[in-house]
N, CA and C of each residue as an Amber inpcrd file, in Angstrom:
protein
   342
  99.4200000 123.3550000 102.8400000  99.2850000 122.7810000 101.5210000
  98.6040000 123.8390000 100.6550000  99.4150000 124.0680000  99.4350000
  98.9730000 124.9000000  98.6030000  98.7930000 124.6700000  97.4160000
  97.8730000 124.8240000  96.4310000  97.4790000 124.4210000  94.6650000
  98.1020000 125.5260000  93.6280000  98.9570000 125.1770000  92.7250000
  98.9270000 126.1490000  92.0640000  97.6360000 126.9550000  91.3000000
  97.5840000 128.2020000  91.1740000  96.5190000 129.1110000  90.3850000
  96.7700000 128.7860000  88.7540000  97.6430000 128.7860000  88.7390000
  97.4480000 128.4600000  87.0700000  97.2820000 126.6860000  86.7200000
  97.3670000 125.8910000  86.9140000  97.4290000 124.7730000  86.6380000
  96.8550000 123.7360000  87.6450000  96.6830000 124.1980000  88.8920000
  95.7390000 123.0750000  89.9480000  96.9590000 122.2030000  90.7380000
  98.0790000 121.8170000  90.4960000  99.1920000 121.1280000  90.6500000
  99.6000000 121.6560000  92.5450000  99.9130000 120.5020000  93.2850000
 100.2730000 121.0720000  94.7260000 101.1270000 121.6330000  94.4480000
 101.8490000 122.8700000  95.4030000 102.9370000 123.3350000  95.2510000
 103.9090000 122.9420000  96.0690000 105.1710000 122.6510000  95.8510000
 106.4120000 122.3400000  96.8540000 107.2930000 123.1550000  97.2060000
 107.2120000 122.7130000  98.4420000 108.5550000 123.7810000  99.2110000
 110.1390000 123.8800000  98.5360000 110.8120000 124.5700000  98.2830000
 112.0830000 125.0560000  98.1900000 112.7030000 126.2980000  98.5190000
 113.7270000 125.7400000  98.8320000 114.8040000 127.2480000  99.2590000
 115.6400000 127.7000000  97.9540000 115.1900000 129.4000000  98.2390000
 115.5640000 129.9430000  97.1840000 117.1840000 130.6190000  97.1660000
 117.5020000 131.1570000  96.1160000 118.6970000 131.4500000  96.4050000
 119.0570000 132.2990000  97.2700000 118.5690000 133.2990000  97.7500000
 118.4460000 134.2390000  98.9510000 117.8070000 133.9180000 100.3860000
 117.5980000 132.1820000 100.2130000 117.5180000 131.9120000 101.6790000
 115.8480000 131.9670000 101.8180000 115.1360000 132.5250000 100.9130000
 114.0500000 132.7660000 101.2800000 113.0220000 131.1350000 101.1090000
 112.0540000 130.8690000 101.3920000 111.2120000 129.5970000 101.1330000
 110.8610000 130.2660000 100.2620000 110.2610000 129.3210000  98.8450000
 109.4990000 129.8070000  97.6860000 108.4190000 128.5640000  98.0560000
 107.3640000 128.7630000  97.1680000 106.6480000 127.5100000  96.6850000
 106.2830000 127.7450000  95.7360000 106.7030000 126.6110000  94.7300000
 106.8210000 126.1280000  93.0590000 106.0160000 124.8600000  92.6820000
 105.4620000 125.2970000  91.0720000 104.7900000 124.3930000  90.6400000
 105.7050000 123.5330000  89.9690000 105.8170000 122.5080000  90.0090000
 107.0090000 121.4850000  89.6290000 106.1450000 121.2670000  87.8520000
 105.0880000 121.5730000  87.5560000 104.8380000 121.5220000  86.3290000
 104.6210000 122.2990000  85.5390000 104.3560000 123.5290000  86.4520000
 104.2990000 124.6290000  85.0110000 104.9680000 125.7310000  85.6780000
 105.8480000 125.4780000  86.6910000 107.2260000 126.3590000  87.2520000
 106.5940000 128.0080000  87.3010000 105.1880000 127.9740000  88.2940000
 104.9810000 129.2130000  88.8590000 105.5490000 129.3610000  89.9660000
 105.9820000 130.3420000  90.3860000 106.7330000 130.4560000  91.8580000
 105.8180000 131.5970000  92.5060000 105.8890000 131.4540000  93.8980000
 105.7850000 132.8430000  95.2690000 106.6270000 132.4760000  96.5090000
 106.4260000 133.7330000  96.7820000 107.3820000 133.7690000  98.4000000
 106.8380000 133.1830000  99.3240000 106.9950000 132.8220000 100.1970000
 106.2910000 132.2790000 101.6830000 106.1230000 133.2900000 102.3370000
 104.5250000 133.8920000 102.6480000 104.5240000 134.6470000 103.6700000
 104.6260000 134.4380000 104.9370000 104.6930000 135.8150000 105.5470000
 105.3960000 135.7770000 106.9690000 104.3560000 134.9330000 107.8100000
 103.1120000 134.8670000 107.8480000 102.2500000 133.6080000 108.5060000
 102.3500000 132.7690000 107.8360000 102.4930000 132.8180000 106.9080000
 102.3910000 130.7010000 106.5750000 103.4530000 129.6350000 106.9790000
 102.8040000 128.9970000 107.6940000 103.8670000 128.0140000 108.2990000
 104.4010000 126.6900000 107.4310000 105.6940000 126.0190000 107.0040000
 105.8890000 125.1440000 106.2490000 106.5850000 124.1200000 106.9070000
 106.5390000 123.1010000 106.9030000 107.2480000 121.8950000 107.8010000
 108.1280000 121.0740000 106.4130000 109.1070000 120.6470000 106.3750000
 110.1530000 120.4520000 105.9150000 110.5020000 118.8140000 105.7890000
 110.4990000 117.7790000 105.0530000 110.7410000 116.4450000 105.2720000
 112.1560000 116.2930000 104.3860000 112.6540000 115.6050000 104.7390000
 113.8580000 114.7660000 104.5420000 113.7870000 113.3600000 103.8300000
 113.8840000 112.4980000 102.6750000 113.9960000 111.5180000 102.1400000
 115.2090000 110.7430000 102.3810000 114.9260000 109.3680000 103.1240000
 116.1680000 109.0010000 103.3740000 116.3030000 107.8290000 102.4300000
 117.1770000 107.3570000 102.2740000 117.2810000 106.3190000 101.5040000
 118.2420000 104.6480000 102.0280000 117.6630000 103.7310000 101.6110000
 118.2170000 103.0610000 102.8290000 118.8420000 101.6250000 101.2860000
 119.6530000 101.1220000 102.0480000 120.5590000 100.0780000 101.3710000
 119.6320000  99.0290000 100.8340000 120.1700000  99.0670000  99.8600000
 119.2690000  97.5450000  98.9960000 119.4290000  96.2770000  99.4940000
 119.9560000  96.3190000 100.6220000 120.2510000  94.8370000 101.0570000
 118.9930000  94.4190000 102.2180000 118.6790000  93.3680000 101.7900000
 117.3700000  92.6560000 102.5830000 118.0030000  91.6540000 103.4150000
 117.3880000  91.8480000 104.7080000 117.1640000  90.8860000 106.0370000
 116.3830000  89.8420000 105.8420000 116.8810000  88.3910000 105.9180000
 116.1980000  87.4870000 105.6460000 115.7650000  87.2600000 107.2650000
 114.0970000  86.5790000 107.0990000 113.5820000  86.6380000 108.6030000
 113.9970000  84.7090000 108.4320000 114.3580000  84.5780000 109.8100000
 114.3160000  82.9170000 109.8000000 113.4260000  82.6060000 110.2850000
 112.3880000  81.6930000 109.7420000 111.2140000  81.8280000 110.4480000
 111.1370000  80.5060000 111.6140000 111.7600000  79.2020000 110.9610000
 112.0440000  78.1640000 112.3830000 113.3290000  77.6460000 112.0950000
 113.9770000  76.7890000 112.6510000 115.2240000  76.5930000 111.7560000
 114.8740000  74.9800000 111.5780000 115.4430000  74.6450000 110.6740000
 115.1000000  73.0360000 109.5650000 114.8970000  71.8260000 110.9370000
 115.8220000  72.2560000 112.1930000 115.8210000  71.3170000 113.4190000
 114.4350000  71.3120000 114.5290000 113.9670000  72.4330000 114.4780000
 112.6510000  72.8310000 114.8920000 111.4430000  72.3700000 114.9770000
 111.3420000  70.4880000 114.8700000 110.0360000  69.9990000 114.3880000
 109.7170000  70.4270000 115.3610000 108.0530000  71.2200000 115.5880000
 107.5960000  71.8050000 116.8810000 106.5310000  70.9120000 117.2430000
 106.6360000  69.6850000 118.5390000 105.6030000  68.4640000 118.4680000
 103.8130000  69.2470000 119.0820000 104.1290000  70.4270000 119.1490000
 102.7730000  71.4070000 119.1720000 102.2220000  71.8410000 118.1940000
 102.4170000  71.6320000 116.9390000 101.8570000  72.5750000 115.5640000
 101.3200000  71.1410000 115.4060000 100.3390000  71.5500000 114.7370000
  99.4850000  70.3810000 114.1190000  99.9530000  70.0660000 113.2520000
  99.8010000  68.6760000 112.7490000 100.0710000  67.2840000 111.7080000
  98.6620000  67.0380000 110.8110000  99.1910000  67.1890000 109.6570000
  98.1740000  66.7840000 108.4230000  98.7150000  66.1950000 107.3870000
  98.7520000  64.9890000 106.8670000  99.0060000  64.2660000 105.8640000
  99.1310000  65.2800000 104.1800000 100.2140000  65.3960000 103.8470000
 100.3160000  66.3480000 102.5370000 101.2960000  66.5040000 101.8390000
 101.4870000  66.2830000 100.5570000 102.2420000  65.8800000  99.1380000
 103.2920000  66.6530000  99.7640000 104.5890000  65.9910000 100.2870000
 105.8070000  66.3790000 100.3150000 106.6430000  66.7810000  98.8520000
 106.9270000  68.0140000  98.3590000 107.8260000  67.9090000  97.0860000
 109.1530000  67.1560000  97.3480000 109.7740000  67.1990000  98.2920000
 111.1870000  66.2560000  98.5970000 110.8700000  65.2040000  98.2460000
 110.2350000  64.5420000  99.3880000 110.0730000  63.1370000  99.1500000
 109.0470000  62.5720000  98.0640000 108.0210000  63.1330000  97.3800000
 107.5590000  62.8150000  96.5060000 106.4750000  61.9110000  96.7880000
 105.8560000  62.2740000  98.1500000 104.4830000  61.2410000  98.2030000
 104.3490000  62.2600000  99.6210000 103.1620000  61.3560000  99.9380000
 102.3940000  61.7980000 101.2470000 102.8510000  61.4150000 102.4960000
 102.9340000  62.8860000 103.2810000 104.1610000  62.5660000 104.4840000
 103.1910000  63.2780000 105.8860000 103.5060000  62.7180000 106.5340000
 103.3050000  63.8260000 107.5880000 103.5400000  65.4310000 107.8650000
 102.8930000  66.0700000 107.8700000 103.4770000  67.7700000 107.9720000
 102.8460000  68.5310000 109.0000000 103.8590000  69.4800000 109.1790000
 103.6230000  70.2630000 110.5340000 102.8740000  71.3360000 109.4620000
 102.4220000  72.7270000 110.1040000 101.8690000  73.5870000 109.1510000
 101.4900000  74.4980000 110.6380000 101.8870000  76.1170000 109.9830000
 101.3440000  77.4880000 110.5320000 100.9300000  78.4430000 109.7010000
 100.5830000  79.6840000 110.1920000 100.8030000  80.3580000 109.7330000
 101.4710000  82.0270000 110.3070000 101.6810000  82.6670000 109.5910000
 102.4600000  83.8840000 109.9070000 102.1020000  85.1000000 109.1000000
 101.6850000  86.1790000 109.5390000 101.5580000  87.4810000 108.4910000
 102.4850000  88.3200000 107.7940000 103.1600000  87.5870000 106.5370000
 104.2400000  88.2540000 106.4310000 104.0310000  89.7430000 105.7150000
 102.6980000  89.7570000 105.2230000 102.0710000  90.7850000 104.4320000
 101.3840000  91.8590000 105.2060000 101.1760000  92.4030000 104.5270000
 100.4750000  93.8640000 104.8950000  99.2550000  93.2410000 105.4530000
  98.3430000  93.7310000 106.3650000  97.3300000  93.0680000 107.3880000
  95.9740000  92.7320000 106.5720000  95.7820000  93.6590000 105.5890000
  94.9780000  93.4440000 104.6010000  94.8210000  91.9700000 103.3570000
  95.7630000  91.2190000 103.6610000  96.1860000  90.4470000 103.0690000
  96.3940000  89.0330000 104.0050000  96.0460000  88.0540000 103.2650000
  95.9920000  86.9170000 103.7670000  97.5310000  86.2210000 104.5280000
  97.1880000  85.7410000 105.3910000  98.5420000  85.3340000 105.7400000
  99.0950000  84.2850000 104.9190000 100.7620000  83.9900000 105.5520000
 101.4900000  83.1260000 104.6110000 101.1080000  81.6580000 105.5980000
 101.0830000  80.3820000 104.6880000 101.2160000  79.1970000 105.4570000
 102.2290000  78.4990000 105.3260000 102.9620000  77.7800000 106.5140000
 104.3220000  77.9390000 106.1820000 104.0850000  75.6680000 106.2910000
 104.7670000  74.8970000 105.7380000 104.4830000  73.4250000 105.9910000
 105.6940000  72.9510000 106.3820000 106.1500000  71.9960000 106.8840000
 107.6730000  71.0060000 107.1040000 107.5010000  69.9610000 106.8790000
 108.0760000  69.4710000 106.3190000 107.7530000  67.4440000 106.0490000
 108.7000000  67.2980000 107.9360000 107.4790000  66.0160000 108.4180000
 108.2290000  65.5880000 109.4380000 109.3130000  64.9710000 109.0690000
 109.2690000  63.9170000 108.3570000 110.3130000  63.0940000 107.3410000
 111.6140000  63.4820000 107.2690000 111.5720000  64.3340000 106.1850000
 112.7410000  65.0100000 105.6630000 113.0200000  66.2630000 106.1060000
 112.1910000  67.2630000 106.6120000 112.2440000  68.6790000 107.2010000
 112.2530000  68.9320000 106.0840000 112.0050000  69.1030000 105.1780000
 111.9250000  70.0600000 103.7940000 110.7160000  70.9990000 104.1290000
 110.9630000  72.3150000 104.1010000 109.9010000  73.3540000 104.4430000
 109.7140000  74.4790000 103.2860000 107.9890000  74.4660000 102.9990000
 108.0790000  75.2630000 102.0160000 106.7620000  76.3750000 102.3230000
 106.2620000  77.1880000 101.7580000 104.7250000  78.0540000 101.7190000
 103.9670000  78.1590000 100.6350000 102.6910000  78.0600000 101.5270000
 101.5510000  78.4950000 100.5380000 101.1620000  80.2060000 100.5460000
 101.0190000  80.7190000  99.4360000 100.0860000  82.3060000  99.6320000
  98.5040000  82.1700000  99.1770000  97.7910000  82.7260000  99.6990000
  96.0750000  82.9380000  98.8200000  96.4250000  83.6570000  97.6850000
């Protein structure tokens, strides 16, 4: 890792037209050669399809008679139902988990976030 001298800016690797490695200031476009000791490691940006994997988390048939039951405002049915309730980390670990509810009733399943 190298700073440019004129401007402070890291410098980035590129190949020059003669094959040689340069390293360039991408902001104020100072260039040098790569000397023969300096070692440079090379990354690749990949880019991946905009299409998202939906996770299934139980399926609607799944009442699980092991998850605990707590009485709580069903939006389906519109009053107070029985509900199963977990939770799961769908977030980064730093972050509170998701709670996931099912009306026993109707199976209508929805989540809470903090």
């Amino acid at each position: 890792m190298d700073f440019c001298p004129e401007c402070g800016k890291l410098l980035q690797t590129q190949k020059g037209k003669s094959g040689k490695t340069l390293l360039m200031c991408l902001k104020c476009g100072y260039k040098r050669n790569l000397e023969e000791n300096e070692e440079v490691t090379f990354t690749e940006k990949i880019e991946h399809d905009l299409v998202r994997e939906m996770t299934v988390v139980m399926e609607k048939e799944d009442i699980d008679k092991t998850k605990p039951i707590k009485d709580l405002y069903c939006p389906k049915c519109k009053k107070n139902q029985p509900v199963n309730f977990w939770m799961i980390q769908t977030r980064s670990a730093d972050e509170s988990p998701t709670r996931f509810f099912r009306c026993t009733v109707c199976s209508e399943t929805w989540r809470e976030y903090d």
